[in-house]
C-alpha positions as CSV (number, residue, x, y, z in Angstrom):
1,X,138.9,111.8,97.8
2,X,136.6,115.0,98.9
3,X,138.0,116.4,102.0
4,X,134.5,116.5,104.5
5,X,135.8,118.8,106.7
6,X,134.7,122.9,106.5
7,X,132.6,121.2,104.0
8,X,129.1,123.6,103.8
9,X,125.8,122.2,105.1
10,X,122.6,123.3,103.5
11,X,119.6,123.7,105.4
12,X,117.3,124.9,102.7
13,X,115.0,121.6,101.4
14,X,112.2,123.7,100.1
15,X,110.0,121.6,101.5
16,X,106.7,123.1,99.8
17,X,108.3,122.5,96.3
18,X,107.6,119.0,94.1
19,X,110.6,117.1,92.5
20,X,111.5,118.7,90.2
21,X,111.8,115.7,87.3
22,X,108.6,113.5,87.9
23,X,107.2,114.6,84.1
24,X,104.4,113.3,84.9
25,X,105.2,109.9,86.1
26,X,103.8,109.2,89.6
27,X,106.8,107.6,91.1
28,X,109.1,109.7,92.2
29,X,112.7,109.9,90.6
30,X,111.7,107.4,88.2
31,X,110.8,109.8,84.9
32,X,113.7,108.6,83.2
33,X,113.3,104.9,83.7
34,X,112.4,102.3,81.3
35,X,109.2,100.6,80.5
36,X,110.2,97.2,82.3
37,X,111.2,99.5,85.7
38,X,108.2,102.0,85.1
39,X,105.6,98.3,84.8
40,X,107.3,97.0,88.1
41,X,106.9,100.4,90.1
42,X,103.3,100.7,88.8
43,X,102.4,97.2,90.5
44,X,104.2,98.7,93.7
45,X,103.0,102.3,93.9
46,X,99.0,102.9,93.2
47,X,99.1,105.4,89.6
48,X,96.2,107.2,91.5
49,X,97.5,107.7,94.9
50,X,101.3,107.3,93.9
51,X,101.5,105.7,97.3
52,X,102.1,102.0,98.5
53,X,101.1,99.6,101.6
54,X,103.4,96.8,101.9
55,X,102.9,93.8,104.3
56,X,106.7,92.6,105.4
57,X,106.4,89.3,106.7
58,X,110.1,88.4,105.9
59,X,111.1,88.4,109.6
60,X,111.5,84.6,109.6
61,X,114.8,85.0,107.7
62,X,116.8,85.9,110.6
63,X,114.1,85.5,113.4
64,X,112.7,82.1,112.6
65,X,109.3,81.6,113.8
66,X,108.0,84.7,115.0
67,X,104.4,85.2,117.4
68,X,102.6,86.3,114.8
69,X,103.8,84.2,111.8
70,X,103.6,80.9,112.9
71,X,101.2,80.0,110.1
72,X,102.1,81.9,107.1
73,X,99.3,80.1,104.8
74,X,96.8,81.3,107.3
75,X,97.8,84.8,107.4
76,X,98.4,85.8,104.2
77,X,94.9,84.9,102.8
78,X,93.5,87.4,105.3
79,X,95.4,90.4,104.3
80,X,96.4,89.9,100.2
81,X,92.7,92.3,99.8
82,X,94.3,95.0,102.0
83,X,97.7,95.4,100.8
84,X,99.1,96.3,97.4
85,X,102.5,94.6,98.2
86,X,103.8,91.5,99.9
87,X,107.5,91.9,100.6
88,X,108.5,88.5,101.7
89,X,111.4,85.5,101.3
90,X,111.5,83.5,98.2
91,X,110.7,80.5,100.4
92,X,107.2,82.0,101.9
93,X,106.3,83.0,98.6
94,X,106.5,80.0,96.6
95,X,104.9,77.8,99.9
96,X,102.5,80.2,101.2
97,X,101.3,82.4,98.5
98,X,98.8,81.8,96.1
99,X,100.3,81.7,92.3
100,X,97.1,84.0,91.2
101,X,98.6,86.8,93.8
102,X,98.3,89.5,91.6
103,X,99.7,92.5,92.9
104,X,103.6,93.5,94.0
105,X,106.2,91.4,95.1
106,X,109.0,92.6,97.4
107,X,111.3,90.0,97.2
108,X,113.9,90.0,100.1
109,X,117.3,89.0,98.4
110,X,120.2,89.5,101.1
111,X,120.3,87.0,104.6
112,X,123.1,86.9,107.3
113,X,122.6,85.9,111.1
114,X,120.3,84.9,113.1
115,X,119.1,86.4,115.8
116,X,121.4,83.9,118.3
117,X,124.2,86.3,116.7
118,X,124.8,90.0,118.2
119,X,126.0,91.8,115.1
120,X,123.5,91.0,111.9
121,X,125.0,93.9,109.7
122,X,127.5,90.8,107.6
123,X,124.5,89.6,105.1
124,X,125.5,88.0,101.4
125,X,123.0,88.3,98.5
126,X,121.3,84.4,98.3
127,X,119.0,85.0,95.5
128,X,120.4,85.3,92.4
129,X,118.8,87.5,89.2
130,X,117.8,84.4,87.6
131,X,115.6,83.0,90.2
132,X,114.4,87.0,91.2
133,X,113.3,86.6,87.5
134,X,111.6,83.1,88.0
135,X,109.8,84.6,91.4
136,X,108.6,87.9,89.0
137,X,109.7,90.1,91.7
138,X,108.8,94.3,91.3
139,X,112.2,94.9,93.1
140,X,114.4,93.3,94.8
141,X,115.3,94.3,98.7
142,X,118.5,94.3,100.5
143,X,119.5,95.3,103.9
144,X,122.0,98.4,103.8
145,X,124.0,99.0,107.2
146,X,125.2,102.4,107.3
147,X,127.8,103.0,109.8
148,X,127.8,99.0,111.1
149,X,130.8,96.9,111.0
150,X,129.3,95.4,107.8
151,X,128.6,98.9,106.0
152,X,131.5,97.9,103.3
153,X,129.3,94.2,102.7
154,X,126.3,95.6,102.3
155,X,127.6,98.3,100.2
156,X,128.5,95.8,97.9
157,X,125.6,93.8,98.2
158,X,123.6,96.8,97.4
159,X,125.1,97.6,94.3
160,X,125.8,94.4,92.7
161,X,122.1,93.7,93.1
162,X,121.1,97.3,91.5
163,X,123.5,96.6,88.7
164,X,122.3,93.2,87.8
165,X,118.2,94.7,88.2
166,X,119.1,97.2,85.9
167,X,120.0,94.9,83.1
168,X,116.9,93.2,83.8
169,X,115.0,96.2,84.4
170,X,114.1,94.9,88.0
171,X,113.8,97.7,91.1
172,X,116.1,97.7,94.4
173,X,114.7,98.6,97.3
174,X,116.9,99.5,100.0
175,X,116.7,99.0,103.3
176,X,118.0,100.8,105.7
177,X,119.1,98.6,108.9
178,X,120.1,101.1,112.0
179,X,123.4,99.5,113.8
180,X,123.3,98.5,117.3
181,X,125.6,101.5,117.9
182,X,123.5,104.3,115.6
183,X,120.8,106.5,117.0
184,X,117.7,106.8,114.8
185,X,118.0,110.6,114.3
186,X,117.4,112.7,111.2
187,X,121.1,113.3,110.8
188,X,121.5,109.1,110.3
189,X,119.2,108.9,107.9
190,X,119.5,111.6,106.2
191,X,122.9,110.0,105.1
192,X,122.0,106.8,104.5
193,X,119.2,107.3,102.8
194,X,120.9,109.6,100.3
195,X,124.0,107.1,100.1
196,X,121.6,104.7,99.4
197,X,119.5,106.3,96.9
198,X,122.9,108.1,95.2
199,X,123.9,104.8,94.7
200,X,121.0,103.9,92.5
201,X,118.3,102.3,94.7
202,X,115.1,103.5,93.1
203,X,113.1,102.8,96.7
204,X,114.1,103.3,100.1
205,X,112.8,102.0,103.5
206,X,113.5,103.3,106.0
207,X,111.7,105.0,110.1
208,X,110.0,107.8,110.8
209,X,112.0,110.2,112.9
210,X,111.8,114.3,114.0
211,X,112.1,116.2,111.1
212,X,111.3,113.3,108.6
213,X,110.0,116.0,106.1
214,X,113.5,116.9,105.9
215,X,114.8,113.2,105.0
216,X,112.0,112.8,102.4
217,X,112.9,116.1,100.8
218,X,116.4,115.1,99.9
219,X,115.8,111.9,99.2
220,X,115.4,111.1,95.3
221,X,113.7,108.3,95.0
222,X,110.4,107.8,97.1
223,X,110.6,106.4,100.6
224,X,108.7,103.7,102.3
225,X,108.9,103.9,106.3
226,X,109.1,100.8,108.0
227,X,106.8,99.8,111.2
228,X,109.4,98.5,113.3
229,X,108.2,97.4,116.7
230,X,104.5,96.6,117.8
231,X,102.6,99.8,118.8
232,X,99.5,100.1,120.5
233,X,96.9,100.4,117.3
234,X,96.4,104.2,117.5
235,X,99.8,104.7,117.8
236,X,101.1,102.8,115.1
237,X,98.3,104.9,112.9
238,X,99.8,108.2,114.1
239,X,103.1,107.2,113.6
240,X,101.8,106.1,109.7
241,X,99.6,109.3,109.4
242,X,102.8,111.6,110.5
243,X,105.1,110.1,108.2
244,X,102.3,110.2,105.1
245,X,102.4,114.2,106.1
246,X,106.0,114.0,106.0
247,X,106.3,113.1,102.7
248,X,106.4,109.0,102.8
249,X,105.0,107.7,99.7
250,X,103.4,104.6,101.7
251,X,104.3,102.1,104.9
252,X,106.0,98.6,104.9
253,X,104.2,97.2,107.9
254,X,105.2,94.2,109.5
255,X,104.9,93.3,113.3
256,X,102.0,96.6,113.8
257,X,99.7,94.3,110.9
258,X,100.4,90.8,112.3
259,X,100.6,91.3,115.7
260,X,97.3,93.1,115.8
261,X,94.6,91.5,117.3
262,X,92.7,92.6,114.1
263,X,95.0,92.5,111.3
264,X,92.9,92.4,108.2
265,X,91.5,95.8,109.9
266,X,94.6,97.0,110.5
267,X,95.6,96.5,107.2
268,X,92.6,98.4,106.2
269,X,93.0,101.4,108.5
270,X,96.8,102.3,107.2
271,X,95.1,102.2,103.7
272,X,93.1,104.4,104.4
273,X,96.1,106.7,105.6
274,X,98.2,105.9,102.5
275,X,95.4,106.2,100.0
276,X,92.3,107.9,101.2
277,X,94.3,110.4,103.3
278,X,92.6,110.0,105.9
279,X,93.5,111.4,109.4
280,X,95.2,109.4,112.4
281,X,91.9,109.5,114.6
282,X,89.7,108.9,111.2
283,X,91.8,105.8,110.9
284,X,91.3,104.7,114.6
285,X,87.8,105.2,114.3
286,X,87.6,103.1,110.9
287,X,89.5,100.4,112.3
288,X,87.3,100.2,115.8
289,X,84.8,99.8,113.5
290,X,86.0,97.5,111.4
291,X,87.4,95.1,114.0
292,X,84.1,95.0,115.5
């Protein structure tokens, strides 16, 4: 076992230079993939922007019914235009989403606790590789808690889902869940994104933070920054137009799309961030004009 202590920190992430094995392939750390994984990443990651919006609305797993998704076959018509991703449960999928869908499927894949429980970090896997193959999921996502009572679990979970997706050439995301006892700094993530990413999932998702440049920098793979709580409009667009600078390759927005008294626009805006590049205040402009 490597002994971590005197152990050298670098500080250099040469931030202003590209990955160095992309070849040409516009998803980053993917090069060397196959054809199956390179087809599923193209339906999640625009081949013209290289970047992604993803609508999560798999909250109900541990939530239940939340303000917001109380009527999933209402929603999701209003915002399939918008997004380029749904990353959902295999039950709101197969009851709530059109079958002609045709764009990327997030398909959540680990559940644990409800909400009525303090500690969620001990999750199983409940979908199995046959019925992620039935669903035609792009990749497969499981919650990863670094530094939680359940870290050992999810490590597990994590990599037992990667290995069977790689036989069937089927992406992992990873998601990384902060512990109750973990502060959301750059030094957390920094390490569990790169666990999680070292151990072979080809996305991560994960927050925005101080120095977030930094995490995306030594991050392999390309990285996905999560909403988390409802912001005020403008500043969830900052918060989307900061971490696009920092070197995001697109946002999984959940509770900041459906909990917008506009979502569709909303939607809208934070494409335009992801894939127009526009500006934080651009954005707020486009969607006050668009929600009009």
């Amino acid at each position: 076992m490597a002994d971590g202590e005197g152990l050298k920190v670098e500080k250099n992430y040469h931030l202003n230079t590209p990955f160095g094995t992309d070849s040409g392939f516009h998803v980053k750390g993917a090069a060397h993939l196959d054809w199956g994984m390179k087809r599923h990443l193209t339906n999640i990651f625009h081949p013209q922007s290289g970047n992604t919006v993803m609508f999560a609305f798999d909250h109900g797993y541990f939530m239940g019914s939340v303000s917001g998704l109380e009527r999933l076959d209402l929603l999701i018509p209003q915002l399939v235009d918008q997004v380029d991703v749904l990353m959902a449960t295999r039950g709101a999928l197969r009851t709530c989403v059109k079958p002609d869908f045709r764009k990327g499927i997030a398909l959540r894949v680990s559940a644990g606790s409800s909400m009525i429980n303090d500690d969620l970090s001990h999750e199983i896997v409940s979908v199995d590789m046959e019925d992620a193959i039935r669903m035609n999921a792009d990749c497969m996502a499981v919650q990863t808690f670094i530094g939680a009572d359940g870290q050992l679990e999810s490590i597990d979970n994590l990599s037992r889902v990667i290995n069977a997706g790689n036989r069937y050439s089927i992406p992992t995301l990873g998601v990384i869940a902060v512990g109750k006892n973990m502060e959301r700094t750059d030094q957390y993530f920094k390490l569990a994104t790169r666990i999680v990413a070292e151990l072979g999932a080809h996305i991560i998702k994960t927050y925005y933070c101080e120095k977030f440049e930094e995490i995306a920098a030594a991050c392999p793979v390309p990285i996905v920054v999560a909403g988390g709580k409802k912001l005020p409009e403008a500043e969830a667009l900052t918060m989307a137009y900061r971490s696009m600078q920092g070197g995001a390759r697109g946002l999984d927005m959940g509770r900041n799309i459906f909990q917008s008294r506009h979502p569709a626009a909303m939607a809208d805006a934070i494409g335009k961030i992801v894939h127009s590049k526009f500006t934080d205040k651009e954005a707020w402009e486009y969607y006050r004009e668009t929600a009009k």
